[in-house]
C-alpha positions in Angstrom: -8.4 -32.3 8.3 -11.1 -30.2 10.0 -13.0 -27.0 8.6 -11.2 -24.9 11.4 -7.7 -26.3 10.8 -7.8 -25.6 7.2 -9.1 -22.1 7.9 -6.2 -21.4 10.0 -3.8 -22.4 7.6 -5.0 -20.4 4.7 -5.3 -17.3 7.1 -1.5 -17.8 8.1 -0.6 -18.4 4.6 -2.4 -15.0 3.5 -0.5 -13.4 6.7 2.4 -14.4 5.7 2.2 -13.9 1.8 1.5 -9.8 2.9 4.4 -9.9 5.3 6.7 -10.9 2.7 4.9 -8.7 0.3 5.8 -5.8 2.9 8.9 -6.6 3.3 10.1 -7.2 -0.6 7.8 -3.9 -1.7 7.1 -1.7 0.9 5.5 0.9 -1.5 2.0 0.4 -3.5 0.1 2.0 -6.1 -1.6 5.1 -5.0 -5.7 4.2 -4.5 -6.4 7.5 -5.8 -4.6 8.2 -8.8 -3.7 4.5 -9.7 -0.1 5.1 -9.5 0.2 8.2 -12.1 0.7 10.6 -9.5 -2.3 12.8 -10.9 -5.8 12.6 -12.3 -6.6 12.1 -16.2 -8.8 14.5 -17.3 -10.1 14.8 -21.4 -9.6 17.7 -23.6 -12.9 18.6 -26.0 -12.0 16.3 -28.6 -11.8 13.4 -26.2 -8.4 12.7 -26.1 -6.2 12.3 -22.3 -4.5 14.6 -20.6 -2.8 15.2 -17.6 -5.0 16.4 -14.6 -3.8 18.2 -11.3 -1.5 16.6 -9.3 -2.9 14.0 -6.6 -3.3 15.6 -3.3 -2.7 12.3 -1.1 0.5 11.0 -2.4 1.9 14.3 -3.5 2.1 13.5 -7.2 4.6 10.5 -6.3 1.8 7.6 -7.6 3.3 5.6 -4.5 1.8 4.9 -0.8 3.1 2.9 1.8 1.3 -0.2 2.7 -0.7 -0.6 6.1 2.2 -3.5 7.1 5.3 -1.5 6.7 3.4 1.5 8.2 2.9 -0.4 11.3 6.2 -2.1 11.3 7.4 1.3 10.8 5.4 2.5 13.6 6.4 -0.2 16.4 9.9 -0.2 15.6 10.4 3.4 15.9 7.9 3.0 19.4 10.8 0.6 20.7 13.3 2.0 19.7 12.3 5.1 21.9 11.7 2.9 24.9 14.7 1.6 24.8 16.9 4.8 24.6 
């Protein structure tokens, strides 16, 4: 096999592993907060505790992946075309 056709191949594989990855979990960890739906902040002693709420997943600790968003995005774009 050539360089090229075994770049391709691992290129669809990794497409297709995110599609199915989309479409069996369409939510993900928040970047921000790491999935705890707000920052950790430390009292004097050192110890945890719970920070304000995180401002871009609305204390929720879930996103929706780029994927689904755009799946989310064309289908509802079609399905106003074809009304």
């Amino acid at each position: 096999m050539t360089p090229a056709l075994i770049a391709i191949a691992c290129l669809l594989a990794v497409t297709f592993g995110y599609v199915a990855r989309c479409m069996a979990s369409p939510f993900g960890d928040c970047r921000k907060c790491h999935g705890l739906g707000h920052a950790l902040k430390t009292d004097r002693k050192g110890q945890p505790k719970r920070g304000k709420d995180c401002r871009r997943c609305h204390a929720t600790g879930k996103r929706i992946r780029v994927g689904r968003w755009l799946y989310n995005r064309a289908s509802r774009t079609y399905r106003a075309g074809t009304r």
